[in-house]
N, C-alpha and C positions, 0 to 999 in steps of 0.2 A: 497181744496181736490184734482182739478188735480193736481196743485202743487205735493203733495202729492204723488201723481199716477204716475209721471212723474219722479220723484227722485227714485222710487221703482225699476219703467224699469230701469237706469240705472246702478242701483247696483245690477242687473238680468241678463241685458241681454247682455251689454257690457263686461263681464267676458267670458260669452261665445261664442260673436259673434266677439272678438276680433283674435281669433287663426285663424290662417288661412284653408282654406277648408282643409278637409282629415288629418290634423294633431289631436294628441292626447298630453296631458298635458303628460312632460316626469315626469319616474319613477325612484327611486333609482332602478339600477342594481343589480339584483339579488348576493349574495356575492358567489365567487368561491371558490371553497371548496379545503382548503390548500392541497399540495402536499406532503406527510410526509416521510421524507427519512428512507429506512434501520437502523435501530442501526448500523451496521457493518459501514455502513459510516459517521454517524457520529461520534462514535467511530477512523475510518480513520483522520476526519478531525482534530480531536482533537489533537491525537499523530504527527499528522504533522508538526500542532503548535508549540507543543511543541518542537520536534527537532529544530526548526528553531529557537526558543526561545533558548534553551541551547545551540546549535553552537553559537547563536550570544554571548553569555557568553564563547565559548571556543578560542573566535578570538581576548577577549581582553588579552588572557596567552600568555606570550615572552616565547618561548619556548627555553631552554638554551642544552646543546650538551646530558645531560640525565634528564631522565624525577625525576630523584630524588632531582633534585634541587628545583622543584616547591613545594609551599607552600602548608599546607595543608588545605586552603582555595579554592587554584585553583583545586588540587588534588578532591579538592570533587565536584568541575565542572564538569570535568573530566566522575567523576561517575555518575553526575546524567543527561549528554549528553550520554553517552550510556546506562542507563537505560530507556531515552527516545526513542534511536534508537532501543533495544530491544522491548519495546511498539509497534512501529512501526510496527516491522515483526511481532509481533500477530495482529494486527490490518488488516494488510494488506493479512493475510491467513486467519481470519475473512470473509473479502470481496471477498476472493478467492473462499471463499465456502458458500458463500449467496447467496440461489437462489432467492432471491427478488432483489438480486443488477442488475444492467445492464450488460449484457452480456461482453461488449466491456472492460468495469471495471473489471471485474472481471477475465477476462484472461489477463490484465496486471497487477493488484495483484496478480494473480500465478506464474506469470515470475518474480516481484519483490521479493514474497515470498520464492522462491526456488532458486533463481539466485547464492545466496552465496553460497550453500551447493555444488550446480552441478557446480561450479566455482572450491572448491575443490578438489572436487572427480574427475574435467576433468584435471585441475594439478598436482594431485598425479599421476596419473594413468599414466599422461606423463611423469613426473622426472621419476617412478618406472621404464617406458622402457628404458628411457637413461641409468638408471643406470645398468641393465642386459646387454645393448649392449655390456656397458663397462667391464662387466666380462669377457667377450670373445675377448678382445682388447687387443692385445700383447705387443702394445705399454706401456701401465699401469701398473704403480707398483703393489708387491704382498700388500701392506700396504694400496693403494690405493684401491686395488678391498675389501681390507678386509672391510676399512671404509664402502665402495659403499654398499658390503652385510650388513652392520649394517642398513644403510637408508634404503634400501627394506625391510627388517626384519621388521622396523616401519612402513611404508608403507603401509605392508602386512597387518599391524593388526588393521591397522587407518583402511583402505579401507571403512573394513563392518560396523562400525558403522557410517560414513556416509555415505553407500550407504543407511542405517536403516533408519539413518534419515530424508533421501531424499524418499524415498519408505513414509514414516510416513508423509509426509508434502503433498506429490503426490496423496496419496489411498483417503481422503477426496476432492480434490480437482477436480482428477479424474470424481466423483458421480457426481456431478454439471456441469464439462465443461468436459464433454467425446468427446470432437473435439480439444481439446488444443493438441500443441505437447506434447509426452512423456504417453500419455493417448490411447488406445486402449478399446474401447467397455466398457467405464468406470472405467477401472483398470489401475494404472500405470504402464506404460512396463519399464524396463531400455533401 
């Protein structure tokens, strides 16, 4: 029977007199509660992918002196690499105008998103002055200035539809980061 008694204490009391003073039996760690991104980025991440996936398809075409030599195999690379870079730029003005996304993010998908158009419209609007100088240039032929006036005529009329569409991509983008350049008080200024 002490036998008995003595076996008892040690499957009692050695369990618990084993841990050292002031410790406790560790516990699983409570689980952290996942961090869940924006749609808009991972929508971003996705179309990323993919351009990177399809340029890596547009780098094995041997490009020959015109593009009508290539096959219509490559030809359709072709399209479906900038169908992914148009992806892209909705993705990327997505992110431009989510206000859940991170700030710092999100003003550089505005500048990515609107870079092409105000790339444009700061091009045009440059050749357009050269070519008025040149009307006034005595140096220049009359056949010359005549073509000159034909390019500003196009010029003239490209301008407003992307100044539209720059203004269109800006007015949303505005509402969310009213401190980005090209934004005043919320509204896109030109």
């Amino acid at each position: 029977m002490q036998l008995f008694s003595y076996f008892l204490f040690l499957t009692v009391a050695i369990p618990i007199t084993a841990l050292p003073a002031g410790t406790v039996e560790p516990r699983d760690a409570p689980a952290q509660p996942e961090t869940k991104l924006p749609n808009s980025i991972i929508a971003l991440e996705a179309a990323q992918k993919r351009v990177d996936a399809t340029a890596l398809a547009v780098s094995t075409i041997h490009f020959g002196p015109t593009l009508s030599e290539l096959t219509e195999a490559q030809n359709e690379i072709l399209k479906t690499h900038y169908a992914a870079l148009d992806a892209l730029d909705r993705a990327q003005f997505l992110v431009a105008t989510d206000p859940e996304a991170p700030a710092d993010l999100r003003k550089e998908m505005a500048v990515a998103a609107t870079e092409k158009v105000a790339y444009l419209i700061k091009n045009d609007r440059s050749k357009m002055a050269a070519l008025k100088e040149s009307l006034n240039n005595p140096t220049i032929d009359a056949v010359t200035k005549h073509y000159n006036q034909g390019s500003i005529d196009r010029y003239t009329a490209l301008l407003p539809h992307l100044e539209s569409e720059y203004a269109n991509l800006m007015g949303p983008i505005c509402k969310v980061n009213p401190e980005i350049e090209g934004c005043k008080g919320g509204v896109a200024v030109s």
